[in-house]
N, CA, C and O atoms as a Tinker XYZ file with bonds, in Angstrom:
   428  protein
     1  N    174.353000  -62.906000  -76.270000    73     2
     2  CA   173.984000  -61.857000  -77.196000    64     1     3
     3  C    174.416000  -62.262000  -78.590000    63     2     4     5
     4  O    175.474000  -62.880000  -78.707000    81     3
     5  N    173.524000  -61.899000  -79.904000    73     3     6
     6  CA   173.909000  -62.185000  -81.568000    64     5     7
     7  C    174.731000  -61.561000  -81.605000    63     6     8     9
     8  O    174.565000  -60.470000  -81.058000    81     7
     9  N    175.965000  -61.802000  -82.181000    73     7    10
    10  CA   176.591000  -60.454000  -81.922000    64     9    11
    11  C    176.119000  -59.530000  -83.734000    63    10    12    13
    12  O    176.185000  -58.305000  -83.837000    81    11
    13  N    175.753000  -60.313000  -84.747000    73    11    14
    14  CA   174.857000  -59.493000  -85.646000    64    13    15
    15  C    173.994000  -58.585000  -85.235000    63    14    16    17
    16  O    173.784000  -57.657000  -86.016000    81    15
    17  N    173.201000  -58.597000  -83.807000    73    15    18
    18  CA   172.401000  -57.961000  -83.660000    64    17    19
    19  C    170.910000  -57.374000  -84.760000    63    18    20    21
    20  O    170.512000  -56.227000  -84.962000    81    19
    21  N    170.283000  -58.970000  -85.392000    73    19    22
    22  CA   169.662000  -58.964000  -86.301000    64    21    23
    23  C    168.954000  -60.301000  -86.136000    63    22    24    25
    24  O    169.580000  -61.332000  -85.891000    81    23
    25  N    167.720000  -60.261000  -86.269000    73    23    26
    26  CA   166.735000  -61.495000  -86.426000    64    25    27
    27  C    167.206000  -61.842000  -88.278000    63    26    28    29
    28  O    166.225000  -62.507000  -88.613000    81    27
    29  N    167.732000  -61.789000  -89.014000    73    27    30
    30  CA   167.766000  -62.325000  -89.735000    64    29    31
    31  C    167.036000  -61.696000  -91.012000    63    30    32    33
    32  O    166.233000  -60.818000  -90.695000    81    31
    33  N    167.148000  -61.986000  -92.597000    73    31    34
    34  CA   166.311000  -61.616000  -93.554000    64    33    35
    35  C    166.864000  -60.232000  -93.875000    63    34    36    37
    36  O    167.704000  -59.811000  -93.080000    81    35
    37  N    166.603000  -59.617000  -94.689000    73    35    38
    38  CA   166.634000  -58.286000  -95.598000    64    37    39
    39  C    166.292000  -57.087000  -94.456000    63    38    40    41
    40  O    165.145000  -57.030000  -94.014000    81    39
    41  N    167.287000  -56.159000  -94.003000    73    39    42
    42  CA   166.787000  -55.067000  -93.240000    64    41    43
    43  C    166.492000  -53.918000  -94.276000    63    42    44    45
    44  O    167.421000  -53.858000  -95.082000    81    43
    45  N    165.569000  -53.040000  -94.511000    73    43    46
    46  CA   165.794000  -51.891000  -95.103000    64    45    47
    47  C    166.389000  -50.723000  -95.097000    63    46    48    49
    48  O    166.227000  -49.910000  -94.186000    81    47
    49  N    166.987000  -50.565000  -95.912000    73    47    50
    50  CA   168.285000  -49.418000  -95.861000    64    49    51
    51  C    167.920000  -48.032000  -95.193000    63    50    52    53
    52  O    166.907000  -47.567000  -95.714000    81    51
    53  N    168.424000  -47.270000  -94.235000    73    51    54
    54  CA   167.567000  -46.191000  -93.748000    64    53    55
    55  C    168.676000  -44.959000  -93.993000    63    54    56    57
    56  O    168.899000  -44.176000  -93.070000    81    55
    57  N    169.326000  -44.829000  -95.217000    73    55    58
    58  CA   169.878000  -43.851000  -95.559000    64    57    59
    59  C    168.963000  -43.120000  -95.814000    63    58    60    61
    60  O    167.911000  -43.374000  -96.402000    81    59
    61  N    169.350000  -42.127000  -95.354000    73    59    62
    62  CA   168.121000  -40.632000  -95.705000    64    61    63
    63  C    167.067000  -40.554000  -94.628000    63    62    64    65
    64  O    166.213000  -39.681000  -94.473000    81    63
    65  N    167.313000  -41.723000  -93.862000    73    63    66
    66  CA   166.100000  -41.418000  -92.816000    64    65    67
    67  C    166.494000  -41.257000  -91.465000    63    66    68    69
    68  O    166.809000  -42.029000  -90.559000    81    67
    69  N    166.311000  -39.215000  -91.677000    73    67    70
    70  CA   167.135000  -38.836000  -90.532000    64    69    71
    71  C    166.333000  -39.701000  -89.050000    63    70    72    73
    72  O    167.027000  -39.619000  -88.036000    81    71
    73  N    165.197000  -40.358000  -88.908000    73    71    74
    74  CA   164.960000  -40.308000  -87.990000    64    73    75
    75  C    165.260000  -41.525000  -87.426000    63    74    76    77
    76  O    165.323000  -41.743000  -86.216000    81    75
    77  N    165.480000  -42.464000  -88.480000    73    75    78
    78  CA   165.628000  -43.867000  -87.956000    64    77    79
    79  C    167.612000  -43.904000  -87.989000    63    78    80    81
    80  O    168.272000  -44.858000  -87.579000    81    79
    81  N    168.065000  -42.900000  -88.451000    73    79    82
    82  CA   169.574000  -43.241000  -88.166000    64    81    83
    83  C    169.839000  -42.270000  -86.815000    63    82    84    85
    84  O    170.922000  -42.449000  -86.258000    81    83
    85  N    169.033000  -41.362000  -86.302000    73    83    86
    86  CA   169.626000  -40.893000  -84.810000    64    85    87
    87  C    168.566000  -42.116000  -83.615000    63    86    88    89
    88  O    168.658000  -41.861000  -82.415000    81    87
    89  N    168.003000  -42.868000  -83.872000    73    87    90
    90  CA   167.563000  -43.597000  -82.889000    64    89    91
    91  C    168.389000  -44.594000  -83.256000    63    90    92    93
    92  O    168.864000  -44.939000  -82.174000    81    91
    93  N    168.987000  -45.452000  -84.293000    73    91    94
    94  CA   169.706000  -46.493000  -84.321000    64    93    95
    95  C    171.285000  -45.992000  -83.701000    63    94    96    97
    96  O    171.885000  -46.847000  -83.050000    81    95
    97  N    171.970000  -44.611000  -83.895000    73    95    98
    98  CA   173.125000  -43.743000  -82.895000    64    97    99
    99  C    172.393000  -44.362000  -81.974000    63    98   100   101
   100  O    172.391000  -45.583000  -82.134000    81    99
   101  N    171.554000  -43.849000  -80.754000    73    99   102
   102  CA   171.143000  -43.922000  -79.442000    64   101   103
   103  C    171.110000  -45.088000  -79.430000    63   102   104   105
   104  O    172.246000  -45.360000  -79.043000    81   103
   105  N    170.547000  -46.110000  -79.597000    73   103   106
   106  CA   170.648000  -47.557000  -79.558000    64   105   107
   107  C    172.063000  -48.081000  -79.338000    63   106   108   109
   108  O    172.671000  -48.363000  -78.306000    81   107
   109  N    172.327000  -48.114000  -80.356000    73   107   110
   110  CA   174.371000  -48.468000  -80.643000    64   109   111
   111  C    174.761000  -47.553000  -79.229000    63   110   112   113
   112  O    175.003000  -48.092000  -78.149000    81   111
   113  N    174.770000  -46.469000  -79.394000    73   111   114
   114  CA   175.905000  -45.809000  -78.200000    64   113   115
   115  C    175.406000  -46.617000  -76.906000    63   114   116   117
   116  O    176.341000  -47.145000  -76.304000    81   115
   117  N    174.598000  -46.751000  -76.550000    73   115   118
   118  CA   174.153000  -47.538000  -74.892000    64   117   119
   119  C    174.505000  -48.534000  -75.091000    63   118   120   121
   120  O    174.940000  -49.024000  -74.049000    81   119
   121  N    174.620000  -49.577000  -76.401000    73   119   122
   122  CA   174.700000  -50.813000  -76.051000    64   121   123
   123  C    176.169000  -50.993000  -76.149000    63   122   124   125
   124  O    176.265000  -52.204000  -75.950000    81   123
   125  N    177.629000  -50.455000  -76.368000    73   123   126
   126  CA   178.284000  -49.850000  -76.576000    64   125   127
   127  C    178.628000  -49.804000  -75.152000    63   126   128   129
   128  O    179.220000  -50.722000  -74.585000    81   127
   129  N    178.178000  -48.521000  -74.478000    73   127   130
   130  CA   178.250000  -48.636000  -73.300000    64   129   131
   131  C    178.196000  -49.773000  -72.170000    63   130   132   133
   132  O    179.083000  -50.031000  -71.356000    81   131
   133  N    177.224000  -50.253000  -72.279000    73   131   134
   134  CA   176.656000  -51.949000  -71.670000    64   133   135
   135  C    177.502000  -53.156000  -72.206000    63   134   136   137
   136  O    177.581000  -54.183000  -71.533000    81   135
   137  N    178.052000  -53.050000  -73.255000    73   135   138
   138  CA   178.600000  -54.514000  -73.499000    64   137   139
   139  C    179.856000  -53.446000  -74.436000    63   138   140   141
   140  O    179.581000  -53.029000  -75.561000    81   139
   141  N    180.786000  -53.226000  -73.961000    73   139   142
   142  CA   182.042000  -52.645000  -74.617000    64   141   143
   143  C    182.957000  -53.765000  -75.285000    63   142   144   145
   144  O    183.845000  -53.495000  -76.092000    81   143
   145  N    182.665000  -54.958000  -74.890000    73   143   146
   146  CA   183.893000  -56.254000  -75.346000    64   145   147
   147  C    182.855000  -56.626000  -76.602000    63   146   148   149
   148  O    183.234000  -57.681000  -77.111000    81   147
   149  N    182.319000  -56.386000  -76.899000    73   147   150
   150  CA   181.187000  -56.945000  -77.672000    64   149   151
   151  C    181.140000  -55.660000  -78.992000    63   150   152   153
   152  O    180.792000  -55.964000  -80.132000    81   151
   153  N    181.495000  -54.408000  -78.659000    73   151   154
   154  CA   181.564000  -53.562000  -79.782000    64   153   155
   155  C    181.986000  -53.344000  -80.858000    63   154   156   157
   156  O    181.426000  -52.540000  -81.603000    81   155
   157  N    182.970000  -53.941000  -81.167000    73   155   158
   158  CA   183.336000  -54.684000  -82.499000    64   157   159
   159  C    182.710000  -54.931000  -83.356000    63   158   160   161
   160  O    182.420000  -54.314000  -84.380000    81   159
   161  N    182.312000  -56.418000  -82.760000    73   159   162
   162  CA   181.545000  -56.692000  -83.858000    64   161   163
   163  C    179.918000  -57.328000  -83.852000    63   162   164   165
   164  O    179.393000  -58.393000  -84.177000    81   163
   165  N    179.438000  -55.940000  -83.251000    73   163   166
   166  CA   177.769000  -56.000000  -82.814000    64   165   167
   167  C    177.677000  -54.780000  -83.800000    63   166   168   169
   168  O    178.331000  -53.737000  -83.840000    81   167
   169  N    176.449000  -55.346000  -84.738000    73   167   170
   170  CA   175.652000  -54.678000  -85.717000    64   169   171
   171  C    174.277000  -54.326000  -85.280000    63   170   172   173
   172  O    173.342000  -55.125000  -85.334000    81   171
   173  N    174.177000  -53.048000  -84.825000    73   171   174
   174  CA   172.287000  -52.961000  -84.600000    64   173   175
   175  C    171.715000  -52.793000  -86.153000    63   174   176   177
   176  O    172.389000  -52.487000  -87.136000    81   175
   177  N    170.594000  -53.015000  -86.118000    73   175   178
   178  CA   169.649000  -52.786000  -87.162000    64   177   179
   179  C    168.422000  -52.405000  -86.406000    63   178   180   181
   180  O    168.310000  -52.546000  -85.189000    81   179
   181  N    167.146000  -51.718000  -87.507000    73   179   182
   182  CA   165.878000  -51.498000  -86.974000    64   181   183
   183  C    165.294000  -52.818000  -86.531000    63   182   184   185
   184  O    164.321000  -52.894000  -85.781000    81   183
   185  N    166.012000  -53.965000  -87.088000    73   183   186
   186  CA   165.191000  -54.872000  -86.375000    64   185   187
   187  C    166.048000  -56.230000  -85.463000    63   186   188   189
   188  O    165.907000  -57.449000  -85.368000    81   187
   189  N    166.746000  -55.443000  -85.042000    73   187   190
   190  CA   167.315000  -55.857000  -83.633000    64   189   191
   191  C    166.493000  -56.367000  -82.331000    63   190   192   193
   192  O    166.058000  -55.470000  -81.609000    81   191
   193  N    166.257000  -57.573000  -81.988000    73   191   194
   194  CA   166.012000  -57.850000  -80.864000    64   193   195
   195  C    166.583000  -56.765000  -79.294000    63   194   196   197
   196  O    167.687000  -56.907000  -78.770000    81   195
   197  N    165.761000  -55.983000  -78.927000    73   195   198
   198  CA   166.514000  -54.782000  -77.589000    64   197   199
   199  C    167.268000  -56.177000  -76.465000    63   198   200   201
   200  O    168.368000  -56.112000  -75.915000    81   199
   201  N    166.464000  -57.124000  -76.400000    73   199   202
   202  CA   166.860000  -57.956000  -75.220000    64   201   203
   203  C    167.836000  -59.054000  -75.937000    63   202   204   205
   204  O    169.053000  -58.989000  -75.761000    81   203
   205  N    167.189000  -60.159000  -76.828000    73   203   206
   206  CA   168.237000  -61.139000  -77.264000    64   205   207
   207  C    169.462000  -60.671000  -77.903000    63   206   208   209
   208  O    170.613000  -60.920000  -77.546000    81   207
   209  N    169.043000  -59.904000  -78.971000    73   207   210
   210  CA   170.122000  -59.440000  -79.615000    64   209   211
   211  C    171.470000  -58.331000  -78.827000    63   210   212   213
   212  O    172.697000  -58.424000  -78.786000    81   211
   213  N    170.567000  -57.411000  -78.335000    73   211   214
   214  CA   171.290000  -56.286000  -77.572000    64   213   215
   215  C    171.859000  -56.775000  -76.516000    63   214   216   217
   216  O    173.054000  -56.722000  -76.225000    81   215
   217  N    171.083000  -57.209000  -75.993000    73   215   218
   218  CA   171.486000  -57.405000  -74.289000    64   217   219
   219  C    170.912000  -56.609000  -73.544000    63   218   220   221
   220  O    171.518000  -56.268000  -72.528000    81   219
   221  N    169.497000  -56.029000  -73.819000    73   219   222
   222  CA   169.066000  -54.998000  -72.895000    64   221   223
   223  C    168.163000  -55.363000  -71.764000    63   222   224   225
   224  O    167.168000  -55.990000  -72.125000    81   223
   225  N    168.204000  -55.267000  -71.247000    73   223   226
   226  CA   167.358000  -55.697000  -69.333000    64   225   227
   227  C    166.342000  -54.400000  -69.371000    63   226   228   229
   228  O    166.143000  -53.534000  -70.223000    81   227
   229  N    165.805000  -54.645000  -68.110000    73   227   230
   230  CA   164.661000  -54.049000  -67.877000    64   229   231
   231  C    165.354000  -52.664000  -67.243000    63   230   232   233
   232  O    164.632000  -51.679000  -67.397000    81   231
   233  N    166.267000  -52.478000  -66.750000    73   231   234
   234  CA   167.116000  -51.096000  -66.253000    64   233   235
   235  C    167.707000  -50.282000  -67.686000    63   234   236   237
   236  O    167.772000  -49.069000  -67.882000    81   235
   237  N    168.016000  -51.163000  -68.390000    73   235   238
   238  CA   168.809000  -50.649000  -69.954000    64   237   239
   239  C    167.685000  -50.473000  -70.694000    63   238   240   241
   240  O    167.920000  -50.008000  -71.809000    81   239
   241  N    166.471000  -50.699000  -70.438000    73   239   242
   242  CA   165.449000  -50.177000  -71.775000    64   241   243
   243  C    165.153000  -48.924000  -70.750000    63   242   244   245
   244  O    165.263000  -47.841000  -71.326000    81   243
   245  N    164.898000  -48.856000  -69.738000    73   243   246
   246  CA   164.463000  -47.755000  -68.902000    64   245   247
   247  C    165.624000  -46.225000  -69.627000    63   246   248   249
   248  O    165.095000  -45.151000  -69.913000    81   247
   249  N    166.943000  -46.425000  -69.777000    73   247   250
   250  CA   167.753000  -45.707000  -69.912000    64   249   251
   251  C    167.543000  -45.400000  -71.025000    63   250   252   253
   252  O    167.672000  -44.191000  -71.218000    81   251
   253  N    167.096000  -46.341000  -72.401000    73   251   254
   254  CA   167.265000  -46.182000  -73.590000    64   253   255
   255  C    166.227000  -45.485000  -74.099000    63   254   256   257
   256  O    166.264000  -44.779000  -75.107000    81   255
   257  N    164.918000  -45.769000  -73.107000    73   255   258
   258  CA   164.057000  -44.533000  -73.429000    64   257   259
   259  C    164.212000  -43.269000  -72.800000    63   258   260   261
   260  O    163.562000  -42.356000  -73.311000    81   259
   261  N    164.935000  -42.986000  -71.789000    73   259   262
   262  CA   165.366000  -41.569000  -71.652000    64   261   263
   263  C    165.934000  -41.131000  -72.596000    63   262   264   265
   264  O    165.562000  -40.127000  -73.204000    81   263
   265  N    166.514000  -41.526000  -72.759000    73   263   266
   266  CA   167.665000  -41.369000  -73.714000    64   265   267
   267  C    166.916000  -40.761000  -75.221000    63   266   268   269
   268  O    167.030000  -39.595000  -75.598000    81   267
   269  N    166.079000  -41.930000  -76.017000    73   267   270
   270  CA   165.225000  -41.278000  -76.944000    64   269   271
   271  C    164.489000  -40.079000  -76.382000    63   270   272   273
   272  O    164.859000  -38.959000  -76.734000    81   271
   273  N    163.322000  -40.239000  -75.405000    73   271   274
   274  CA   162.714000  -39.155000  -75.239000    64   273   275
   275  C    163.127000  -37.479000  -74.851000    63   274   276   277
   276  O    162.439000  -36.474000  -74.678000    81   275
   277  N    164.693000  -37.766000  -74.815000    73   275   278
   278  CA   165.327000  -36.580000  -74.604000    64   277   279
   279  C    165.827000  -35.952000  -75.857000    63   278   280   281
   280  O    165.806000  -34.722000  -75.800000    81   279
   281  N    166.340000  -36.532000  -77.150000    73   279   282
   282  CA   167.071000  -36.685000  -78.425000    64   281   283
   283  C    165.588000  -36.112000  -79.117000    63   282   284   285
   284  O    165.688000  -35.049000  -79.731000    81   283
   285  N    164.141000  -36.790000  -79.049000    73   283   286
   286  CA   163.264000  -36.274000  -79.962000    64   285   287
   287  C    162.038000  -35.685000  -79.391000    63   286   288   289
   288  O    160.904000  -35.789000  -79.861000    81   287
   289  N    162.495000  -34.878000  -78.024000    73   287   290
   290  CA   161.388000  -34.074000  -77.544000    64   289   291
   291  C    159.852000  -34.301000  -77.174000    63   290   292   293
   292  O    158.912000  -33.530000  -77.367000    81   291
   293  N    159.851000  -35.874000  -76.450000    73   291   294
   294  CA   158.518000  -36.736000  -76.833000    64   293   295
   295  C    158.773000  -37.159000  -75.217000    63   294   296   297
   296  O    159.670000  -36.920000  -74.407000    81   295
   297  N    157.769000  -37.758000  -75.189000    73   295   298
   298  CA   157.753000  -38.643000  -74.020000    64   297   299
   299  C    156.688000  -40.291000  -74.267000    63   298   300   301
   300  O    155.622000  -40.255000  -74.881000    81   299
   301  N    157.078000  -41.182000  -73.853000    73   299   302
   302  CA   156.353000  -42.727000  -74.358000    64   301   303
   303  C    155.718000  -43.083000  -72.797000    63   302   304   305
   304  O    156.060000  -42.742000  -71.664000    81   303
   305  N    154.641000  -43.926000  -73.325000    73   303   306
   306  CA   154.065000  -44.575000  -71.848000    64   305   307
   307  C    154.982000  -45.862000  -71.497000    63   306   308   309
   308  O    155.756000  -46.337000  -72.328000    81   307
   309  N    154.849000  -46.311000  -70.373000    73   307   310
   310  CA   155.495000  -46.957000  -69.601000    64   309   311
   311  C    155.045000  -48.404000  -70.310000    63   310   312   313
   312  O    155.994000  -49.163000  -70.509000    81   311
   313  N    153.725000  -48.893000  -70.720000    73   311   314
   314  CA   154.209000  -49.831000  -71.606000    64   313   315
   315  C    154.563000  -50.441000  -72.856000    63   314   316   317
   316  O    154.488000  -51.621000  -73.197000    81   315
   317  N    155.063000  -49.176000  -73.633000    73   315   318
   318  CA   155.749000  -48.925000  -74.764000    64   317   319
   319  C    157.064000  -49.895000  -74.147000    63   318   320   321
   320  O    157.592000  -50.987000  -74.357000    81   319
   321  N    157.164000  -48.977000  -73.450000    73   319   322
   322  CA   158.986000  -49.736000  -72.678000    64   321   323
   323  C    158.712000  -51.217000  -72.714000    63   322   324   325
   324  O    159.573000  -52.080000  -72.882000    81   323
   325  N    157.737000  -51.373000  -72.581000    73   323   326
   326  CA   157.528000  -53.374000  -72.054000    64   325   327
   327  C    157.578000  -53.749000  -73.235000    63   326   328   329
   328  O    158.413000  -54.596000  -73.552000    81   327
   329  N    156.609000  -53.159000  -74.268000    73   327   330
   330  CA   155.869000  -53.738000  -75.329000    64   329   331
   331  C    156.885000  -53.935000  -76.029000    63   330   332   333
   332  O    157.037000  -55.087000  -76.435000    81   331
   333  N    157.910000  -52.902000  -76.404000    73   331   334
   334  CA   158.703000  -52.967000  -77.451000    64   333   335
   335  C    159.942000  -53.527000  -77.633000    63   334   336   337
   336  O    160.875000  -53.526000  -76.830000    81   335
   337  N    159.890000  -54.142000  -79.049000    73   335   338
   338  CA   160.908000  -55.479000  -78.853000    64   337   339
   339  C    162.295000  -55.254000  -79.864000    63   338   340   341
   340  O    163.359000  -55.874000  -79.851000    81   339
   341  N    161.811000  -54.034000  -80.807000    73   339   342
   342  CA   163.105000  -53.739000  -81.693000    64   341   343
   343  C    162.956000  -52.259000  -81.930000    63   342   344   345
   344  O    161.918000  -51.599000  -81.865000    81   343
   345  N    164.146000  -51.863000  -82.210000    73   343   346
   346  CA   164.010000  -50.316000  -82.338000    64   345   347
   347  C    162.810000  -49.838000  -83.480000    63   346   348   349
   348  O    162.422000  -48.675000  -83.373000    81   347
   349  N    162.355000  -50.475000  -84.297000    73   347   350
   350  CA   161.929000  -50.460000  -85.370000    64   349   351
   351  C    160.570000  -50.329000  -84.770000    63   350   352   353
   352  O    159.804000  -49.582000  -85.378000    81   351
   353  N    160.075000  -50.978000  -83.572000    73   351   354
   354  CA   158.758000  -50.814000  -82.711000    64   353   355
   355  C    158.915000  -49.817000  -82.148000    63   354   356   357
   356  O    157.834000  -49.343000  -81.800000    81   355
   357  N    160.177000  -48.935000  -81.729000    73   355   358
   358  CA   160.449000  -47.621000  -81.464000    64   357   359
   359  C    160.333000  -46.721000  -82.391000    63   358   360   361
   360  O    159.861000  -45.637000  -82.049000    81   359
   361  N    160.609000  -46.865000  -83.380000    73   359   362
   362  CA   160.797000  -45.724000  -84.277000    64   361   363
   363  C    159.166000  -45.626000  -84.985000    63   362   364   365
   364  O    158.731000  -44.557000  -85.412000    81   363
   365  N    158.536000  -46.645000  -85.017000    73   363   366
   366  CA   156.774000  -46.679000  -85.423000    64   365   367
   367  C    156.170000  -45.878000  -84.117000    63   366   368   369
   368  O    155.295000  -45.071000  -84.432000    81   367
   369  N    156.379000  -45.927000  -83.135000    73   367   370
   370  CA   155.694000  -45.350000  -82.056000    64   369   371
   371  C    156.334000  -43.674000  -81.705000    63   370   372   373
   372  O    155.930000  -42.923000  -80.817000    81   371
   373  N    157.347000  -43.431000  -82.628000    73   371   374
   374  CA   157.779000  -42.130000  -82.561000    64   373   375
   375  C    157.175000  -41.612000  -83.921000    63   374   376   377
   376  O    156.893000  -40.417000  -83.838000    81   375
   377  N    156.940000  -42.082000  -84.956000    73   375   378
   378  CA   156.109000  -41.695000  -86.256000    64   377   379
   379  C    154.324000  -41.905000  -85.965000    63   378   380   381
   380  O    153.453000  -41.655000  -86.798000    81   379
   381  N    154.193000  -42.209000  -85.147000    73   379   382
   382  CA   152.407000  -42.540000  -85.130000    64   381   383
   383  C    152.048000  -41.125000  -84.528000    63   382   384   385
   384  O    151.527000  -40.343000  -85.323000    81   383
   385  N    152.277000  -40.634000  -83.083000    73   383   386
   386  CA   152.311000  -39.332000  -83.084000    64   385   387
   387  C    153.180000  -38.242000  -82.887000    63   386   388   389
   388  O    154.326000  -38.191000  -82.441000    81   387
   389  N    152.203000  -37.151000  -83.419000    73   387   390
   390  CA   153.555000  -35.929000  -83.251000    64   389   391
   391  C    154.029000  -35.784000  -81.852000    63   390   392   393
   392  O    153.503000  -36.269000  -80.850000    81   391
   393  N    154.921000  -35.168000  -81.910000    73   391   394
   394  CA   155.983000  -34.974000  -80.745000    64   393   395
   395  C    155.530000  -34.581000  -79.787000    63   394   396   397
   396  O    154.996000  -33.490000  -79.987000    81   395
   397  N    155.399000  -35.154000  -78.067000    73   395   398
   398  CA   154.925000  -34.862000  -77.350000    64   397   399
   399  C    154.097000  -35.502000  -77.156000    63   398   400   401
   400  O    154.092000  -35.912000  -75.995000    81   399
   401  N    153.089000  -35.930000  -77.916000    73   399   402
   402  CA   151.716000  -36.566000  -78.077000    64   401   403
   403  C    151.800000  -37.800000  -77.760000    63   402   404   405
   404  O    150.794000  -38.477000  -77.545000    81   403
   405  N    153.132000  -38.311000  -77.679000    73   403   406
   406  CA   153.311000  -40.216000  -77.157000    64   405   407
   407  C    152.198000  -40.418000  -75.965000    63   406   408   409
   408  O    150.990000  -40.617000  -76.093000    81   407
   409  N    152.821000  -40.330000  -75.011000    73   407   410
   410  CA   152.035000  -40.628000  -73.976000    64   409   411
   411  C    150.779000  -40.324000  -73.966000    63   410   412   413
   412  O    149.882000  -41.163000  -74.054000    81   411
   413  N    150.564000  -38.792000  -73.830000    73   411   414
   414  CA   149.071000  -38.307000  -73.913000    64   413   415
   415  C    148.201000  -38.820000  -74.349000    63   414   416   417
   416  O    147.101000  -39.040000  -73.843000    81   415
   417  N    148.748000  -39.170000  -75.736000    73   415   418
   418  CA   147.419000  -40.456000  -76.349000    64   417   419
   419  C    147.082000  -41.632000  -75.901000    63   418   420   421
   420  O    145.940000  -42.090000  -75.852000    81   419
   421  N    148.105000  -42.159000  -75.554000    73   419   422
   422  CA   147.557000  -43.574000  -74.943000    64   421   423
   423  C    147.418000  -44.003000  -73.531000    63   422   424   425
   424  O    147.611000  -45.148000  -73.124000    81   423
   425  N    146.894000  -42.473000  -72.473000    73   423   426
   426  CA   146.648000  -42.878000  -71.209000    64   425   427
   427  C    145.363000  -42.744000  -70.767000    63   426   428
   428  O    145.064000  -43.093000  -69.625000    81   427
């Protein structure tokens, strides 16, 4: 695992953006959970690798979208979970539709 938890380059600052700082909380707290020796000094960003960077497996993204879809009242299709590779591909697929509307649209 990076322990930067960052592909590298300029992240954009997401002060003020209530929505991308309670999905980057949910992110951090699981991975946190999953790799506790590592909490120190692991930095998530929106553009965090979920697998290289994080350390997230195919059981830990399963959790991490409960986890969102419980926090912002939505629900995602099953290959959102596959598709998506940084929270930042999470947080675009929670801004594309309104709440609830994840899944529905794309089945």
């Amino acid at each position: 695992m990076n322990p930067t938890g960052s592909r590298g380059g300029q992240v954009k600052d997401v002060t003020g953006d209530d929505d991308a700082l309670q999905l980057l909380e949910i992110v951090k707290n699981l991975v946190v959970e999953l790799h506790p020796q590592d909490a120190h000094r692991l930095r998530v960003t929106l553009d965090s690798a979920l697998d290289r960077d994080l350390g997230f497996d195919s059981l830990s993204r399963v959790e991490l979208m409960l986890r969102i879809e419980r926090a912002f009242s939505t629900s995602f299709p099953e290959r959102l979970l596959a598709g998506a590779e940084t929270p930042r591909d999470l947080l675009q697929a929670l801004r594309t539709l309104p709440s609830g509307l994840v899944s529905a649209a794309l089945e």
